[in-house]
LOTIVEX-315351 format. One record per residue: x, y, z of N, C-alpha, C in turn; residue in three letters. Coordinates in steps of 0.2 Angstrom, whole numbers, plus 5000, padded with zeros to 4 digits. Last residue first. Example, Ala and Ser with C-alpha at 12.3 -4.5 7.8 and 13.67 -1.06 7.14 Angstrom:
// LOTIVEX-315351
506449895035506849955036506450005039SER 506649725039506249785039506649845039ALA 
//
This chain:
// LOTIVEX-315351
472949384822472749344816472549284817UNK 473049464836473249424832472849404828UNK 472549654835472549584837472649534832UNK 473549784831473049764830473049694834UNK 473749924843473949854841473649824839UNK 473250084840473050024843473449954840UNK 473950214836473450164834473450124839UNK 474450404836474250354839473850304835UNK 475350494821474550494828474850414831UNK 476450594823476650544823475750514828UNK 477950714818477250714819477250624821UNK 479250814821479250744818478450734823UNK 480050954815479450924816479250854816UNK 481551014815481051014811480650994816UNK 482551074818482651004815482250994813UNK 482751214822483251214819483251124817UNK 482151164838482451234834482551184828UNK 480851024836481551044840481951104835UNK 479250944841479651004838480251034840UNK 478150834840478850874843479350894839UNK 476750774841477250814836477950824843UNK 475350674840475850724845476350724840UNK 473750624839474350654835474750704840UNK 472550504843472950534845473450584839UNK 472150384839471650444834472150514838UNK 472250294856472150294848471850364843UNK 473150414867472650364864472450354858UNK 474350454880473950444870473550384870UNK 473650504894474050474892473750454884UNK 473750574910473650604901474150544898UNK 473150604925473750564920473450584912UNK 472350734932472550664931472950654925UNK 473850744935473550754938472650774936UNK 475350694927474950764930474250714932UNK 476350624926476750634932475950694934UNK 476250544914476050514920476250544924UNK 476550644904475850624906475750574912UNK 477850754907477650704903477050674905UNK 478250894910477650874905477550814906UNK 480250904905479750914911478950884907UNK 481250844893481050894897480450884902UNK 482350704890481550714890481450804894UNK 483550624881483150634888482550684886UNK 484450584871484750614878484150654882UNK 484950454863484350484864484250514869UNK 486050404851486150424857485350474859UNK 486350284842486150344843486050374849UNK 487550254826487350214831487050314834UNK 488150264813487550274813487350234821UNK 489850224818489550254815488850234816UNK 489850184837490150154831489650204826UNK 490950144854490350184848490450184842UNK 491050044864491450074859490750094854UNK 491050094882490850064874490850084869UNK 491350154892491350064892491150044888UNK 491750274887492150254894492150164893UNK 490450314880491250284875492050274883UNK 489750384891489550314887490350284884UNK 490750494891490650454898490250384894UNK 490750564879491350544885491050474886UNK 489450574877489750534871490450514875UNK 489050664888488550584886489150564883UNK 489550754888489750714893489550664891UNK 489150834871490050824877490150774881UNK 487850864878488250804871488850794870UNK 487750854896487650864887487850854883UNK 486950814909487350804906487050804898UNK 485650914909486150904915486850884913UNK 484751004898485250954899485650954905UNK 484551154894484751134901484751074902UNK 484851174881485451184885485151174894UNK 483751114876484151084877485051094880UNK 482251154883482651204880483451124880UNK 480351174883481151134887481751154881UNK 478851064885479251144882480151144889UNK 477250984882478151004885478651044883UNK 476151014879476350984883477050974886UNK 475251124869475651104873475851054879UNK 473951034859474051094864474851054866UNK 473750954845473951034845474051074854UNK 473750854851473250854849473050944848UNK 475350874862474650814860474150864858UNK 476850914857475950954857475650894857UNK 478250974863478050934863477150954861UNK 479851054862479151074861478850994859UNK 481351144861480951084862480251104864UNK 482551264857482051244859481451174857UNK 484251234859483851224855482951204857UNK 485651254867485151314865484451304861UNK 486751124856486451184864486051234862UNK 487151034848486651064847486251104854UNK 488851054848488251004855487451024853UNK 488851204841488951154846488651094850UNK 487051224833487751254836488151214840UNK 487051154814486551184823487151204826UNK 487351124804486851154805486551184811UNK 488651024806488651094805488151154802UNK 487950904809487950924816488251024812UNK 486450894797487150874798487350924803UNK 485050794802485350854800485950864802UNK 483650664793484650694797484650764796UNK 482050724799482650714796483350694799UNK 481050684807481050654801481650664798UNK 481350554816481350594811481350654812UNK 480550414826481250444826481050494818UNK 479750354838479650384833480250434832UNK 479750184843479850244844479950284839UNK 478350104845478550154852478950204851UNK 478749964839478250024836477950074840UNK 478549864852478949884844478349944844UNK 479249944868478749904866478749914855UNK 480049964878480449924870480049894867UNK 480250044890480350094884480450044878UNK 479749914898479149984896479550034890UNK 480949854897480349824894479849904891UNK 481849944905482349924898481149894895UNK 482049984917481750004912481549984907UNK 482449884932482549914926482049934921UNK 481449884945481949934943482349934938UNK 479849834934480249834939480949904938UNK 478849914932478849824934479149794938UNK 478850024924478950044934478749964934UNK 478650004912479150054913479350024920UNK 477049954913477849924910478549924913UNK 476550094913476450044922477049984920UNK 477150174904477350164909477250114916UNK 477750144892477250124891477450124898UNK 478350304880478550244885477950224888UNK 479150374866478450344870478950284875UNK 480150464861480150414865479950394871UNK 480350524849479550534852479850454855UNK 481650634840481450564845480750584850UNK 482850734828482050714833481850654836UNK 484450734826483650714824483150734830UNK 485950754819485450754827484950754822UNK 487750704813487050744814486850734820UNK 489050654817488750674814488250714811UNK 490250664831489350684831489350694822UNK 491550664834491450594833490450604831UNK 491850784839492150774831491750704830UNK 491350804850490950824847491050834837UNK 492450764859492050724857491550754851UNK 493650804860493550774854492950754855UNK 493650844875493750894869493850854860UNK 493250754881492850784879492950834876UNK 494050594872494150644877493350704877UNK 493350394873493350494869493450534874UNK 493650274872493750314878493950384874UNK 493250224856493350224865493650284867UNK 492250254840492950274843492550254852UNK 491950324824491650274830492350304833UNK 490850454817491550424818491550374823UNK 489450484820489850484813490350424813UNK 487950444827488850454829488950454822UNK 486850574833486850524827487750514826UNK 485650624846486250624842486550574839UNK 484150654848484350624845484950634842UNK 483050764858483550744855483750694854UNK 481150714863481950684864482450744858UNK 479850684869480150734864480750744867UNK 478750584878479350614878479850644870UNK 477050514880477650534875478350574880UNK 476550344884476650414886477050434880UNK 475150234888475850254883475750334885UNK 474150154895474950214898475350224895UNK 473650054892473450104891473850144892UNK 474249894889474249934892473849994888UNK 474249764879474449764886474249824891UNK 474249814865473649784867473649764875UNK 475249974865474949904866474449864867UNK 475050084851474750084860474850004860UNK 476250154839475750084843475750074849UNK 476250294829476550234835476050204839UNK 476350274813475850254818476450254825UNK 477250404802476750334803476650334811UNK 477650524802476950524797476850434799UNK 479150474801478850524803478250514799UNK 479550274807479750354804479050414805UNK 479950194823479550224818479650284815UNK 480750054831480750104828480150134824UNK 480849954840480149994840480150064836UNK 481749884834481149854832480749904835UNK 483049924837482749954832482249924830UNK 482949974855483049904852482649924845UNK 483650034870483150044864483249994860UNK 484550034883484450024877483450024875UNK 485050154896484650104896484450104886UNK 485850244908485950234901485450184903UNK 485850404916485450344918485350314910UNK 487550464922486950464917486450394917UNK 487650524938487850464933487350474928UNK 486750554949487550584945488050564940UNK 485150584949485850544947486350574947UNK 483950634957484150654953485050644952UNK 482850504962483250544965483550584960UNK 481350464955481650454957482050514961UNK 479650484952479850444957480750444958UNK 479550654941479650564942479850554949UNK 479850804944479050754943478950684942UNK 481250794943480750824950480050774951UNK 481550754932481650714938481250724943UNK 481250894923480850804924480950764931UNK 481950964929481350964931480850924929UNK 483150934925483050924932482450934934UNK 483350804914483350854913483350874921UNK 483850684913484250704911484050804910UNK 483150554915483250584919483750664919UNK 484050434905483450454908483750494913UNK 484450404888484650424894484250444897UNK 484750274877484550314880484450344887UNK 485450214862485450204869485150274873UNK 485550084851484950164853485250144861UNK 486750024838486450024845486050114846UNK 486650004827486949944830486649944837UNK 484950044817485750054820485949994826UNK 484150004805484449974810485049984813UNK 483750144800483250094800483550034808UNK 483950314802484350244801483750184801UNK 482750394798483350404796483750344796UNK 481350314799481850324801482350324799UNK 480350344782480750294788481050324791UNK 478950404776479650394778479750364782UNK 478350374758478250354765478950374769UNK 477750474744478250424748478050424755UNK 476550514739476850474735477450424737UNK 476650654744475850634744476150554743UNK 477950714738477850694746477250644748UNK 478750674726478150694729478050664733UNK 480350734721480050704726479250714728UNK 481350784707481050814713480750724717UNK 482950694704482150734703481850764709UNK 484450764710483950724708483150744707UNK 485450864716485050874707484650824703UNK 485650834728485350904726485250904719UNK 486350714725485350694728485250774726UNK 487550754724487150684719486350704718UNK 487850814736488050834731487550804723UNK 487650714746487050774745487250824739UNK 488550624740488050594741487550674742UNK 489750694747489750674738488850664737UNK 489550724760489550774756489450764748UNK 489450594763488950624766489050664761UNK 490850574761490350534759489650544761UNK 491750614772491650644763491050604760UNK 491650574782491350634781491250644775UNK 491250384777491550434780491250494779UNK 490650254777491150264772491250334776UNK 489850274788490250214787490750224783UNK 488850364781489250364789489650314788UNK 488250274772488650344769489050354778UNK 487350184776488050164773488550224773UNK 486650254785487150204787487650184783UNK 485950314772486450324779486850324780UNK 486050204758486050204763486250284768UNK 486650234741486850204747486150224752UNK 486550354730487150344733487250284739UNK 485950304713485750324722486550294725UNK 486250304699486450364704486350364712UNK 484850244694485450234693485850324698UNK 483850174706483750214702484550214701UNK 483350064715483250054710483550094704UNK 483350154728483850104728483550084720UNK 482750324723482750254725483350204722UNK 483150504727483350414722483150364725UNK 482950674727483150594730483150524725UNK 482150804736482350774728482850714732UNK 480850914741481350824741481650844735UNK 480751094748480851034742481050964743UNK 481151194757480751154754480451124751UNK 482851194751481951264750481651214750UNK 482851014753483251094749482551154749UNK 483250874760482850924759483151004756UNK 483350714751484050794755483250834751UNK 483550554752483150624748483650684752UNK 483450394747483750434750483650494747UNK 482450244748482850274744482950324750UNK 481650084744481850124749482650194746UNK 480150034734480850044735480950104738UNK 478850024732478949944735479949974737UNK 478250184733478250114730478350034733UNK 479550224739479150254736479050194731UNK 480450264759479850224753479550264749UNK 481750364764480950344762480950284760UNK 482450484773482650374771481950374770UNK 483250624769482750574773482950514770UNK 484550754777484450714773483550674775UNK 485250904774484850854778484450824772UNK 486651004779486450954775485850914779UNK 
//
């Protein structure tokens, strides 16, 4: 199943990609099943009644909707740095034994096709082409032989970081929370579309159509198993809440010279099997 969260008009609706096609409802429309997040909340079955609903809704003119971020306000974005081993190489740090978590905040959220925003503070926006695992079932202290029952779906994640921010100081938490930094989509895809843990799925990052990052998510140091363990050790995880598991090699502060997005910019990331989540650069506008 896969699912979007749009705008058409003034009203926020829900659509299920099929051969590619939309078809979907706005919150106005008699038959719209809810939210996502709502439909995670109510349970498995509720995802499957809800794509059952949407698969015989009208079509969808893509020219005519706007899309959101699958969830708009999850309760919690947390994110893991360092998690590939050849990233680490070309960052200042040491390579962890412990997963390096730090929050994202749903104000920088952004869906597929809109803007991500360069500060008016800084020039160093960078990208990173993330997975994105999306909790279904909540739950503590997960063994890791359950874990992968508690995974709804996966998505796409452009978890721009605004680095001289980033490097302030030794927490991170500022430079990865600037609003409109993170670009999440473009779709849900339910976790019985990919293969376990979505292992094996190639990753692909393009500023401006050329290559910039390429990276396989079976090399993950720790993977969709340990994350959801080891995180759900000191917190309780809860439906539509997300887990953004790290970055392959590439990233533009680490070359020579620095590469970093600029307004008029377009970087994409592309993951097996989830699709494309596009996204140009703009400049923060100035105050009013």
């Amino acid at each position: 199943m896969r699912f979007v969260h749009f705008v058409e008009g003034t009203s926020k609706g829900l659509g299920v990609e099929l051969a590619g096609s939309l078809r979907g409802l706005t919150e106005q429309e008699h038959g719209y099943p809810g939210s996502l997040h709502d439909l995670l909340n109510a349970g498995p079955g509720a995802l499957k009644d809800a794509h059952d609903r949407l698969s015989d809704a009208r079509l969808l003119d893509v020219s005519k909707i706007r899309f959101l971020p699958p969830i708009e306000r999850p309760a919690k974005i947390v994110c893991v740095g360092l998690n590939y081993a050849e990233h680490t190489k070309e960052s200042p740090y040491e390579q962890p034994s412990y997963p390096s978590f730090f929050p994202r905040f749903s104000s920088t959220l952004v869906g597929h096709g809109e803007a991500i925003i360069r500060p008016r503070v800084s020039e160093e926006l960078d990208f990173e082409g993330e997975l994105v695992v999306i909790i279904g079932t909540g739950g503590r202290h997960i063994p890791k032989e359950r874990a992968l029952e508690h995974v709804a779906g996966y998505a796409i994640f452009n978890e721009a970081s605004v680095r001289d921010y980033q490097f302030k100081s030794p927490q991170w938490t500022i430079g990865k929370n600037f609003d409109g930094t993170g670009a999440f989509g473009p779709a849900f895809v339910s976790a019985d579309e990919l293969p376990p843990g979505a292992s094996g799925l190639k990753l692909v990052t393009r500023l401006n159509g050329a290559i910039v990052q390429q990276g396989n998510t079976a090399d993950m140091i720790f993977n969709v198993v340990d994350l959801i363990s080891i995180l759900s050790e000191a917190v309780t995880l809860e439906p539509g809440d997300l887990i953004v598991t790290g970055t392959p090699a590439g990233i533009g502060w680490a070359r020579n010279p620095k590469l970093f997005m600029k307004p008029g910019d377009l970087c994409t990331v592309e993951i097996e099997g989830l699709g494309t989540l596009s996204n140009l650069i703009a400049d923060e506008h100035p105050p009013s």
